[in-house]
C-alpha positions as CSV (number, residue, x, y, z in Angstrom):
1,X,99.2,183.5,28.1
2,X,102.7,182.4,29.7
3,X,103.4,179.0,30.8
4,X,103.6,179.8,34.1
5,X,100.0,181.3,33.7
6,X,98.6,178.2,32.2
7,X,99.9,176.1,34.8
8,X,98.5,178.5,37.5
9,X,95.1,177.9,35.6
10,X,95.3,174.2,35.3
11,X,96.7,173.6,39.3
12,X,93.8,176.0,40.7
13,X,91.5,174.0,38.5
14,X,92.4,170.6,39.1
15,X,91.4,170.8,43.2
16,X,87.9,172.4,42.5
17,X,86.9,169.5,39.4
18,X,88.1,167.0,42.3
19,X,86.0,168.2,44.9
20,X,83.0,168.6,43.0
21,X,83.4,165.5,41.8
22,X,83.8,163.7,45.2
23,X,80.4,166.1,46.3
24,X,78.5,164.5,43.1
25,X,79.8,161.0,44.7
26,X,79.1,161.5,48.2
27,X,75.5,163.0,47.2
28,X,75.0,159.5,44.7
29,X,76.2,157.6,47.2
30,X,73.2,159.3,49.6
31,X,71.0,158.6,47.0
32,X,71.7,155.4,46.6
33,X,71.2,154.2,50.7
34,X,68.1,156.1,51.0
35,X,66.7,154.3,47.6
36,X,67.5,151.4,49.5
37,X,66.4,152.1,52.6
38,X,62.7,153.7,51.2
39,X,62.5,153.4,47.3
40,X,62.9,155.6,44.4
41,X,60.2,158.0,45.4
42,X,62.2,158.8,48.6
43,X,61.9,162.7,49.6
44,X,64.7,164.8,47.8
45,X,64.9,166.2,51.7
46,X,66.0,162.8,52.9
47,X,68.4,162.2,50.4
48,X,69.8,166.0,51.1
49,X,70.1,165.0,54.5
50,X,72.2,161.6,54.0
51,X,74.4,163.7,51.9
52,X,74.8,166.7,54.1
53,X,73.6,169.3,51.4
54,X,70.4,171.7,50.3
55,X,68.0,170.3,47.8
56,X,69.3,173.1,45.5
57,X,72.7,171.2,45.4
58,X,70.8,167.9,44.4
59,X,68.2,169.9,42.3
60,X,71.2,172.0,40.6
61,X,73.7,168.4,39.7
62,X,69.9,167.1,38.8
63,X,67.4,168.5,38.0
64,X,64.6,165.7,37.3
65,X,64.3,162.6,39.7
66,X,65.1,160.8,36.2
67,X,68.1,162.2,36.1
68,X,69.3,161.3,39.5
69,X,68.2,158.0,38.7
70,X,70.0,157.1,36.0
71,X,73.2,159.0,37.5
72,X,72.9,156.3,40.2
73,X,72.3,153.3,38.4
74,X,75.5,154.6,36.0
75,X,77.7,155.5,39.4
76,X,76.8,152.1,40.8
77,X,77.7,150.1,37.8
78,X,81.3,152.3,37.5
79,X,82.0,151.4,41.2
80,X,81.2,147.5,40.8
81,X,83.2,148.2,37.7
82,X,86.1,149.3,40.0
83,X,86.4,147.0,42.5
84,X,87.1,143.7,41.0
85,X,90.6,144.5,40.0
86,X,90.9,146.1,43.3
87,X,89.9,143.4,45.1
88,X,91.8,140.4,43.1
89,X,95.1,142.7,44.1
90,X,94.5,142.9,47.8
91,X,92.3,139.5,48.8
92,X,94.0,136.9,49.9
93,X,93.1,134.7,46.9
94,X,91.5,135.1,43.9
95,X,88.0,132.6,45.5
96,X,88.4,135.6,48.4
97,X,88.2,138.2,45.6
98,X,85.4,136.8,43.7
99,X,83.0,136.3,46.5
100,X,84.0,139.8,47.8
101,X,82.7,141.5,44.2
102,X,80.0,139.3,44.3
103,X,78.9,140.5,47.9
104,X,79.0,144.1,46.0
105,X,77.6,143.1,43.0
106,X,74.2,142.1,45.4
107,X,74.2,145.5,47.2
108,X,74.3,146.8,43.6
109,X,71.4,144.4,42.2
110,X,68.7,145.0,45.3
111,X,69.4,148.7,44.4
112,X,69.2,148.1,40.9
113,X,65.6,146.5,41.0
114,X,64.0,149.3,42.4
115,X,66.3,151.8,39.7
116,X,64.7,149.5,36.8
117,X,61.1,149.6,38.2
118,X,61.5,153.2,38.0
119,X,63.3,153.4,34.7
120,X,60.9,150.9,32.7
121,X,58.3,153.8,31.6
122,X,61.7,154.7,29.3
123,X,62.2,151.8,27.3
124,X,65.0,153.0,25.0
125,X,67.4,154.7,28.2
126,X,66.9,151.4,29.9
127,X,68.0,149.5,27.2
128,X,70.9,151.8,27.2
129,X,71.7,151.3,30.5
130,X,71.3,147.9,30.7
131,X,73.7,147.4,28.0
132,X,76.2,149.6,29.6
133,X,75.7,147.6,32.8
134,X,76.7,144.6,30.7
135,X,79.3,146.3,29.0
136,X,81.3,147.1,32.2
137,X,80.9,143.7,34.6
138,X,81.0,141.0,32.4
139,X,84.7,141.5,31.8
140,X,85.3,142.2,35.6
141,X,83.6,139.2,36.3
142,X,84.6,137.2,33.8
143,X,88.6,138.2,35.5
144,X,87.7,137.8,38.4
145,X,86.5,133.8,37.3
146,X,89.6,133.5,35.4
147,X,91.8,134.5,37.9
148,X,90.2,131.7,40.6
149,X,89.8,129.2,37.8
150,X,93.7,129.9,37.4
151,X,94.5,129.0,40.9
152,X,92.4,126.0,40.9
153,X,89.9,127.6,43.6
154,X,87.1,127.2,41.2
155,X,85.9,124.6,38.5
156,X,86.8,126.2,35.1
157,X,84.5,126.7,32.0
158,X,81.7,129.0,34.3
159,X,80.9,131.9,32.5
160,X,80.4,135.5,33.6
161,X,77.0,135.6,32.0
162,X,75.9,132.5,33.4
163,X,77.3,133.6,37.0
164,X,75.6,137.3,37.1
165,X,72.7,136.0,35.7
166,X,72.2,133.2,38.6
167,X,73.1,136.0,41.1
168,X,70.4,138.1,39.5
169,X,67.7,135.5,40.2
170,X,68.3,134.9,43.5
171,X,68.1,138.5,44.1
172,X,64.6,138.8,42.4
173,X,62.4,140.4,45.5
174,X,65.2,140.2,48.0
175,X,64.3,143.8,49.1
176,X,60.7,143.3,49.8
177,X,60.7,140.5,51.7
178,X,62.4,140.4,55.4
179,X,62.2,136.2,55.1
180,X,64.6,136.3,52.3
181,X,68.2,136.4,52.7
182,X,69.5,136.4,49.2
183,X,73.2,137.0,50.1
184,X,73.3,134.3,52.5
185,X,72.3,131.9,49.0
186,X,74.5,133.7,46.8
187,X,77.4,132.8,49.3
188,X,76.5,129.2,49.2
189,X,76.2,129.4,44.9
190,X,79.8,131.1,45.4
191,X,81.5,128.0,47.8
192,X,79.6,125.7,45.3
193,X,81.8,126.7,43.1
194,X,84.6,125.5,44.1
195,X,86.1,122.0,42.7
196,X,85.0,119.0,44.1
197,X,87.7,117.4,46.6
């Protein structure tokens, strides 16, 4: 094979793995709103719909509802992932950034409880997970903390941990009950952090 030939390959290759690969996003990102919106055991049909696509699409990226599961809970974490460093370069401060994340970080956790309900009846892959989830937001938290701490928006010696886990709790039922407005609490826990004046 010449160069030219391999390059030919690789450049008519390169558009179709991008495309597929915004398809399996666009269709996780279906998934995602209508787990939301009616819980894990939502009709494949509705979450063909949000995406635009047959069920063979979803049925042929995944074939068990297990495996669109997990490839939810893993695509949500890799986004959270994403947007802290995003956000700390185009926020107007670093406070701005933090409570930004944060704000995704709750969309991700009300998800995320129904994904772990779902999940618990496989102890080991939700282990996994779990530590993976770990694994990927502590450090873009714990940035994200530094960077405000830095600027004196924030009191210093907060940890990550201790942050996500707080944000956690108030989370706890959040998407069962209509009375409950965690994000407007977490928003409060977020300005309390600032330094005293």
């Amino acid at each position: 094979m010449s160069d030219s030939d391999d390059g030919t390959t690789q450049a008519a290759g390169r558009p179709r793995r991008a495309d597929a690969r915004r398809n399996k996003e666009t269709l996780l990102d279906a998934a995602a709103s209508v787990f939301v919106a009616s819980g894990v055991e939502a009709p494949v049909r509705d979450i063909a719909a949000e995406a635009g696509v047959g069920m063979g699409t979803i049925y042929r990226h995944f074939p068990t509802r297990a495996d669109l599961i997990v490839a939810v809970y893993r695509h949500q974490i890799e986004a959270c992932a994403e947007a802290g460093p995003a956000l700390l370069a185009s926020s107007a401060s670093p406070h701005a950034a933090l409570g930004r994340w944060i704000d995704l970080f709750v969309d991700f956790l009300v998800t995320k409880h129904g994904l772990a309900a779902a999940l618990q009846s496989d102890s080991v892959g939700f282990e996994a997970l779990h530590a993976s989830f770990l694994d990927r937001l502590l450090p873009v938290c714990t940035q994200l903390l530094d960077a405000a701490a830095e600027a004196g928006e924030i009191r210093p010696g907060l940890h990550a941990y201790e942050l996500m886990r707080g944000v956690g709790n108030l989370c706890v039922g959040a998407e069962s009950d209509p009375r409950y407005d965690a994000r407007r609490l977490v928003a409060l826990l977020v300005e309390g952090l600032r330094p005293p004046r």
